[in-house]
Each structure stands twice: as structure tokens, then as C-alpha cells.
C-alpha positions in Angstrom: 262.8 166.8 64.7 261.6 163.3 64.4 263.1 159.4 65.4 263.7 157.8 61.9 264.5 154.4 63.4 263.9 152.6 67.0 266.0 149.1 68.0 264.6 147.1 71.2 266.3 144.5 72.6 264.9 143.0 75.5 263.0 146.1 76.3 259.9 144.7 78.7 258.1 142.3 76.2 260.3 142.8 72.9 262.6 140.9 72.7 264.2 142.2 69.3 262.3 144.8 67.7 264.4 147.0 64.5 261.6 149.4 62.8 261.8 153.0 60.7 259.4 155.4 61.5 258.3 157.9 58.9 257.9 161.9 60.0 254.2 162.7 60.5 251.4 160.8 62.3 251.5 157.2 63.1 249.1 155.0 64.4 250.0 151.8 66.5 246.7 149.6 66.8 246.9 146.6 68.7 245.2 144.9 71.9 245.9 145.6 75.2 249.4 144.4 76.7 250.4 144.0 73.0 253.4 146.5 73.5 251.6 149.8 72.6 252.9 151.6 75.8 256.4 150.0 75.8 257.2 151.6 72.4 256.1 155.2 73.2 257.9 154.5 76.9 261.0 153.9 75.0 261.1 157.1 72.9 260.3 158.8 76.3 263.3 157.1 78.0 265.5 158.4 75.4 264.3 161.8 75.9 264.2 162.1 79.1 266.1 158.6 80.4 263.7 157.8 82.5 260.7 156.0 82.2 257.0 157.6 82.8 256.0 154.4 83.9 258.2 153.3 86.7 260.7 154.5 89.3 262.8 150.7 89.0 264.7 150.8 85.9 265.4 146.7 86.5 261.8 146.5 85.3 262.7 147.8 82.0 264.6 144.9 81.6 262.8 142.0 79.8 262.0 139.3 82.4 263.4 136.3 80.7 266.5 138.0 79.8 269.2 135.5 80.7 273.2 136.6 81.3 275.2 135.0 78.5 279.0 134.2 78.1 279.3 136.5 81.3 277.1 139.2 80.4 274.4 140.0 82.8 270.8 140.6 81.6 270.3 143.6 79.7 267.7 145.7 78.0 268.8 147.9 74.8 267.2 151.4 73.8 268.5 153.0 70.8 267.1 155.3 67.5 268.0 157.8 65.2 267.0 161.2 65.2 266.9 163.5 62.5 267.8 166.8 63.7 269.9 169.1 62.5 271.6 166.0 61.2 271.6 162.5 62.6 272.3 161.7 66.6 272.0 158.2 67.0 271.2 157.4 70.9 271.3 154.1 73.0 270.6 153.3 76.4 271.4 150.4 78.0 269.8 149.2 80.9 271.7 146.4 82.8 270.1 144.4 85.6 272.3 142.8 88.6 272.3 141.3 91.4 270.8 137.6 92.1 269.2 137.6 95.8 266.7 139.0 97.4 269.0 141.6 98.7 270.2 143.4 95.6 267.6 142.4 93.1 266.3 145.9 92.4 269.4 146.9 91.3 270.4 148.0 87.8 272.9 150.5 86.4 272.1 152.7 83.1 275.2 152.8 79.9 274.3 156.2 77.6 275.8 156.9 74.3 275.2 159.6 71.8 276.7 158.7 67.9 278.5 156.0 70.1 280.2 157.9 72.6 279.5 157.6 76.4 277.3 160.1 78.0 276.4 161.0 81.5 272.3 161.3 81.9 272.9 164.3 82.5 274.1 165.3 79.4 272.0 163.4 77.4 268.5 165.2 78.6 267.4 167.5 75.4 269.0 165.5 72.7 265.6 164.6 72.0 262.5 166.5 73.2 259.5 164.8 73.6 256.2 165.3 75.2 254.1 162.6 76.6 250.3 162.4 77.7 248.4 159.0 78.8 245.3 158.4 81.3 247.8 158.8 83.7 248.8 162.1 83.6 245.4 163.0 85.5 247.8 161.9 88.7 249.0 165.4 87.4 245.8 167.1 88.8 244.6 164.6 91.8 248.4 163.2 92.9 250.5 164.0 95.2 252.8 167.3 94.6 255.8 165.2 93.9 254.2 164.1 90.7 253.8 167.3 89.6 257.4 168.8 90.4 258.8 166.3 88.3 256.5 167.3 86.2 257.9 170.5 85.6 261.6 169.7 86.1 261.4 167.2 83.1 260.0 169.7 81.2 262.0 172.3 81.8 265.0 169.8 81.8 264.5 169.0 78.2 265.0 172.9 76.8 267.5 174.3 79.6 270.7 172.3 80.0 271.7 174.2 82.9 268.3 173.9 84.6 269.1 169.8 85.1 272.4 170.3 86.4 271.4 173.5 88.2 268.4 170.8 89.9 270.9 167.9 90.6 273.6 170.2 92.5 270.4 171.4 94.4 269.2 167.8 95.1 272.4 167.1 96.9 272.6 170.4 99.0 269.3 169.9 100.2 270.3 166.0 101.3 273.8 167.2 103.1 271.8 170.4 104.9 269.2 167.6 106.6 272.1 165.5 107.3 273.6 168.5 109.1 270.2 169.5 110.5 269.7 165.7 112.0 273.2 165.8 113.7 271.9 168.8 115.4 269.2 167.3 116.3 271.0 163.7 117.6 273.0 166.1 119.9 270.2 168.5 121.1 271.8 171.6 120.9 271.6 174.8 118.1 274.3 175.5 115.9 277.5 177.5 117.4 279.7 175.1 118.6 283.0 173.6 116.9 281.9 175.4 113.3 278.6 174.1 113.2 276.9 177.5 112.7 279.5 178.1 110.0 278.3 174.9 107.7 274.8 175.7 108.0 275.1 179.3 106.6 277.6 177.7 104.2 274.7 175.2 103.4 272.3 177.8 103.5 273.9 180.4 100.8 274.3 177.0 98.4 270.7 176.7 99.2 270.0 180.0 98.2 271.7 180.9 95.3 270.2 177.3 93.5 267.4 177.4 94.3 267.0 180.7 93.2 267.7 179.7 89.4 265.2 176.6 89.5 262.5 179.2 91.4 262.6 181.3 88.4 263.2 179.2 85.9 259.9 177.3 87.4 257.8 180.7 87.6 258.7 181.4 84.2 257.4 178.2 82.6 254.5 178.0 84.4 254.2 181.5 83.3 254.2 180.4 79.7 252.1 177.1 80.1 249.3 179.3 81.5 249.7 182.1 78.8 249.2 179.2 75.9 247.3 176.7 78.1 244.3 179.2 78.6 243.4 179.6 75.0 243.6 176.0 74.1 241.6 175.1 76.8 238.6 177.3 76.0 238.9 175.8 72.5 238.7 172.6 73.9 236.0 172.8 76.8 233.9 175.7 75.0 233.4 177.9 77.6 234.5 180.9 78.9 235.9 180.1 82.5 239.6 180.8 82.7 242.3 178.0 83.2 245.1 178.8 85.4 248.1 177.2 86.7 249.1 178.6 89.7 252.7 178.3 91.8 252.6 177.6 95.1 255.8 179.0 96.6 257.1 177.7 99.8 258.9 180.4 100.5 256.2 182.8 100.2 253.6 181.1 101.1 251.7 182.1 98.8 250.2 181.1 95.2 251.6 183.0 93.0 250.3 183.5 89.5 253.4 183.9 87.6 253.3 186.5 85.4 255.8 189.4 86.3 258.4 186.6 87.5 260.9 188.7 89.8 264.7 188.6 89.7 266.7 186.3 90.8 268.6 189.2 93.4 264.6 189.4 95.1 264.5 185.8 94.7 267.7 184.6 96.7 266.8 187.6 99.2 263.1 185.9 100.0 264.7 182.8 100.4 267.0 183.6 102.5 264.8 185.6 104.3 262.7 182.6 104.8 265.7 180.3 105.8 266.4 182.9 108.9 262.6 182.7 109.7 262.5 178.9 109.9 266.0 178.5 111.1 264.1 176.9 114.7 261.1 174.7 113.4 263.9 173.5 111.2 266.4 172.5 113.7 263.6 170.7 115.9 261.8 168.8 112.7 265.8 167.9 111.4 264.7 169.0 107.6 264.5 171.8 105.5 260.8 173.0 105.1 261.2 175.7 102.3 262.6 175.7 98.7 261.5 174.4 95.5 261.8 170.7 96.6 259.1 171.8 98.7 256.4 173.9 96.2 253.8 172.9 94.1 251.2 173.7 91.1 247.4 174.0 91.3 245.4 174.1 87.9 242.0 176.5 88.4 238.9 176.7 85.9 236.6 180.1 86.3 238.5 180.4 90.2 237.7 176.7 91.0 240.6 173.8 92.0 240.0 171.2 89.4 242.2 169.0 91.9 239.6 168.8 94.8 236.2 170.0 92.8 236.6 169.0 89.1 234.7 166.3 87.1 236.7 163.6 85.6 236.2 165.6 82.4 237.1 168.7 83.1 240.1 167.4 84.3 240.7 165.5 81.3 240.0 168.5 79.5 242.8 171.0 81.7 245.9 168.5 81.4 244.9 168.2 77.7 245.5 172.3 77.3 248.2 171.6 79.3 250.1 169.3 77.4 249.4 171.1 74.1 251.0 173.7 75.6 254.1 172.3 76.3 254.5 171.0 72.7 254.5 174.8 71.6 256.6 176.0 74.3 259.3 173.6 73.6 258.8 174.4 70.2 259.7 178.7 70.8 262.2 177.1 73.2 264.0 175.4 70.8 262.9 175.8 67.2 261.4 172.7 66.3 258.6 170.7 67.4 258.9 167.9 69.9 258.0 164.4 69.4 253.8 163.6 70.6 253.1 160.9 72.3 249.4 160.2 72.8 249.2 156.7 75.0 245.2 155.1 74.4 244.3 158.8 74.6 241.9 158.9 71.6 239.4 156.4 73.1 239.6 158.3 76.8 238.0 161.6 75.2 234.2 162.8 74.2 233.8 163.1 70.2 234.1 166.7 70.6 237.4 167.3 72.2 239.0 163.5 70.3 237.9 165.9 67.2 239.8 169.2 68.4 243.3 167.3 70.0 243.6 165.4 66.2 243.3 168.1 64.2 245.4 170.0 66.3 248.0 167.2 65.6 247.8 167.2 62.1 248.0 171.2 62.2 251.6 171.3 63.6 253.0 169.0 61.5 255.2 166.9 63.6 255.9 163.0 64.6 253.5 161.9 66.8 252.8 158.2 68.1 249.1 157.6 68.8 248.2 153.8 70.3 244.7 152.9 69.9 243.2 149.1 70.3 240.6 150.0 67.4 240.2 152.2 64.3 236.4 153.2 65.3 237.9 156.4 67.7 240.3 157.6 65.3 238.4 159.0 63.0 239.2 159.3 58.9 241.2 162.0 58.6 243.3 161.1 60.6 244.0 157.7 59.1 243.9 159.6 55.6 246.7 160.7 56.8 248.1 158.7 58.7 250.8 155.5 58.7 249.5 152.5 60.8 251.4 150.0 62.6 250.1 147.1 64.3 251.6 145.2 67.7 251.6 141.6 67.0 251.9 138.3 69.2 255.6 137.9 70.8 256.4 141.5 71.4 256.4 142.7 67.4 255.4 145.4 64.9 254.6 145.7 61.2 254.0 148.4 59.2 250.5 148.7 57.4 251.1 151.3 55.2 248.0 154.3 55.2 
């Protein structure tokens, strides 16, 4: 799998970009704020539509983008994907509103081979997998950052994982609701059917979140398996790398290797629903379920998030990130795209070495921005086609 062509139209600072892109390794040189980011952020949109970047999808949307002949300011995301066949995919991005009021507002058009597409549907068309200086958020952030983490990657190989995660989304939102209503009134639930909705609520509760519990375990199960190995190529030692799961409704951290059923799943769940039915009725929110766990990432027993070196850190979310290119790759049978944002010039000769040979191992399409040739190295511009950002938001090829 690999994008043959990308169209921008006013995408952040392009304002019109049309390019092909071969299959292999490419290199985009350029300055900072050249565009660098903004090209890889747009193959990531179409991937996962969304942006790694932002939360505001109005910001996609080039500033000086003007409404013309009743057509309000837009930004344009499309390319063609070889995979099994073409898919040619376009997002449009549409801005609106004029005051202060409604000026973060914008509303997202989808189309695969020019037919319209929910979001939802659209999530795996293209798999990609992205790493920037960034990602160490995934280690020292807040636990939000790294759920969505793992929801976007599972998203991208389980179609029924997304839609599984959005029904959940919206039970846990109606279930506070219900829970704050009790609250407002300052009684339990028993009166005029209200203990009937919230086991209704809690059984919907239960059976989703089930699915996204195991689905999670089982990933994270896999990422360790394959993140271990890479990571004592890449740090050359012997201490152990583990990503752990920790459950709210255990409370425990659970290394997830003999995932259990979803029957013993939806049974501890439940079981902790019952247990927390109080604390939840006086806090008015729901205090167990996957919106609620998180993921730790250990070297040799020790949390890399409160006690690891900038390095070692570096050096866990790089294992970890090579180990989701080759579990979407048994996932699905072909290897994601790579997209390696000013990554090269953030690493120590050693492990820059090891992650670009590694690239040039799997033989796949991956995007590496870099503002200079010196940490690139040879063979990997032997190899390699080079692109360059130029003034105004453009890019030409350079050839090898």
C-alpha cells in the first residue's frame, strides 16, 4: 500500500499543491515552517481524519482562504492510493461562521472514488502510522493522549472496533446525564422508572465496553510482544520493555498476555458497576470503563513516565511505533504508510542508524522531513527520492 498522488488546496499554508509520490523512501528537506509537517499531517488526516496536530479542524483551513461566489472557505485533502487497486479519497474541510461566537466552527465532506462517506467509514482505507517529537506526550501526558492513542490504532485495522467506540462514547454521555439528574434531585434511583434506565444504561455499558476492553488488551498484548525485541535492539541492553494496561475496572495493571473472554469481561464490569453504583450517584459520573483506563510503558520494572531520561524515553515510543507498523501489517497484509516528522535529527547516531535501516528493511512508503542532509545519512539517500518545501507553501521533486 502506498499514496501515488496528494492534492492540497488551501491546506494550512498550501495553497495549491498537486504532487506524485513514488513507493519507497522519500525525503522532504526544507526549513522550519516550510510545510514539512503539514504534508505528513495530511496523509495522517486521510487515514485517520483527524489531524495529530490539533483538536480544531477550522485550523486546517488556510487562513487567507476567502468565500467566493457563495462558497465559504474551505481546505481540500485528497490522494490516490494504490491498494488492491486505486481508492481515490478527499476530505473537505469547510470553515463557517463569521463572529466571535461561531468561529471555531467547521464541518468535514468525505468521499471515497467520489462517493460520500461517513468518517466513520472511511477509518482504514488507508493505514498509516505516525511518529514526531511529540509523541513523547505518549509517555509524560495525560492518559487521554494515550487512549486515543490506542483507539486510532486499533481503529485503523478493526472496523467494528470504531463504531463499537463511538456507540460507547454516547452511552457513557447519556448514563452521566442520567447520573446528574439524580443528583439535581438528591434521591437514588427507584422512583418513576429511574432504576430501570440505569440498568438499561448499565447492560449497554457493559456489553461495549466489553469488546473495546479486549480488543484494547489484545493490542497492547501484541505491541509488547514485538515492542520488546525492537527495543533491546535499539537501546542495547537487556532490561525488558513493557506496556502495561491499567484497567479501571480491576484496578489493577494488567500485563496483557492471556486476554480473558469477553463473558469474564462483561461479568467484571458489571460487577464493578454494582460496586460503584453509590460513589457514582454522589460524584454524578461514571468512574469505571475503558474511557477511564490507561497504559504505562516499563524498562527492567521501572516507569519510563515518572523516572526515565529523555532518551530512554525516546528510545521506548520508538520500539513502540515500530511495532505498530508490523502489527498493522499481520493485521492487514500490507505495510502501512511511515511517517517520521524531524525525527532523524532528534536521535543519537546509534539508534538514527538502527530506525533507517529498519525503514529500508520493510520496504514500504515512508515520508521522512528533515531541515538538512547531514543526519540522514548515505544510504539512505542512495536510496532514497528527495523533495524540497519551497517559499509560498510548495514542493519539487529532486530526483535521488
Amino acid at each position: 500500500m502506498y499514496c501515488s498522488s496528494l492534492s492540497l488546496t488551501n491546506f494550512r499554508n498550501y495553497k495549491q499543491l498537486d504532487v506524485e509520490l513514488p513507493n519507497g523512501p522519500i525525503l522532504v528537506l526544507g526549513p522550519n515552517a516550510s510545510g514539512k509537517t503539514t504534508l505528513l499531517e495530511a496523509l495522517y488526516l486521510l487515514a485517520t481524519t483527524k489531524s495529530h496536530r490539533t483538536n480544531t479542524d477550522r485550523e486546517l483551513v488556510n487562513w487567507n482562504a476567502r468565500a467566493e461566489l457563495g462558497v465559504p472557505p474551505f481546505a481540500r485533502v485528497a490522494a490516490g492510493v494504490q491498494r488492491r487497486g486505486t481508492q481515490n479519497l478527499e476530505i473537505i474541510v469547510i470553515r463557517e461562521g463569521t463572529t466571535e461566537q461561531d468561529q471555531g466552527m467547521a464541518r468535514k465532506r468525505i468521499k471515497v472514488n467520489n462517493l460520500p462517506r461517513r468518517a466513520i467509514d472511511v477509518i482504514g482505507q488507508v493505514n498509516a502510522v505516525m511518529f514526531s517529537p511529540q509523541d513523547l506526550d505518549l509517555i509524560v501526558g495525560s492518559p487521554s493522549l494515550r487512549r486515543r492513542y490506542l483507539d486510532i490504532t486499533i481503529s485503523q485495522i478493526d472496523p467494528h472496533y470504531v463504531r463499537t467506540l463511538q456507540t460507547y462514547q454516547k452511552i457513557v454521555l447519556q448514563r452521566n446525564s442520567l447520573l446528574r439528574s439524580l443528583a439535581d434531585r438528591g434521591r437514588r434511583p427507584g422512583v418513576n422508572g429511574d432504576s430501570d434506565q440505569l440498568t438499561y444504561w448499565d447492560e449497554e455499558l457493559v456489553r461495549n465496553g466489553a469488546y473495546l476492553l479486549r480488543r484494547r488488551l489484545e493490542v497492547v498484548g501484541h505491541l509488547n510482544r514485538l515492542a520488546d525485541g525492537l527495543h533491546a535492539r535499539l537501546a542495547g541492553t537487556g532490561e525488558a520493555l513493557e506496556v502495561l494496561y491499567r484497567s479501571s475496572i480491576s484496578d489493577q495493571t494488567v500485563p496483557p498476555t492471556d486476554v480473558p473472554d469477553e463473558e469474564a469481561l462483561r461479568e467484571c464490569y458489571a460487577k464493578r458497576l454494582r460496586s460503584s453504583r453509590t460513589e457514582e450517584l454522589r460524584r454524578a459520573v461514571t468512574l469505571a470503563g475503558p474511557h477511564r483506563d490507561d497504559i504505562s510503558f516499563t524498562v527492567g520494572g521501572v516507569d519510563m513516565g515518572t523516572y526515565g531520561s529523555r532518551g530512554q524515553q525516546r528510545s521506548v515510543i520508538l520500539a513502540v511505533k515500530l511495532a505498530e507498523v508490523e502489527l498493522m501489517q499481520e493485521a492487514t497484509g500490507e505495510m502501512p504508510l511511515l511517517l517520521l516528522d524531524d525525527v532523524v535529527s532528534e536521535l543519537d547516531p546509534e539508534r538514527r542508524r538502527y530506525l533507517l535501516e529498519a525503514v529500508l528493511e520493510r520496504r514500504q512508503q515512508v515520508l521522512v522531513t528533515a531541515t538538512d542532509l547531514i543526519p540522514v545519512g548515505r544510504e539512505f539517500l542512495s536510496r532514497a527520492s528527495l523533495f524540497e518545501t519551497t517559499s509560498g507553501g510548495g514542493l519539487q521533486a529532486r530526483g535521488r
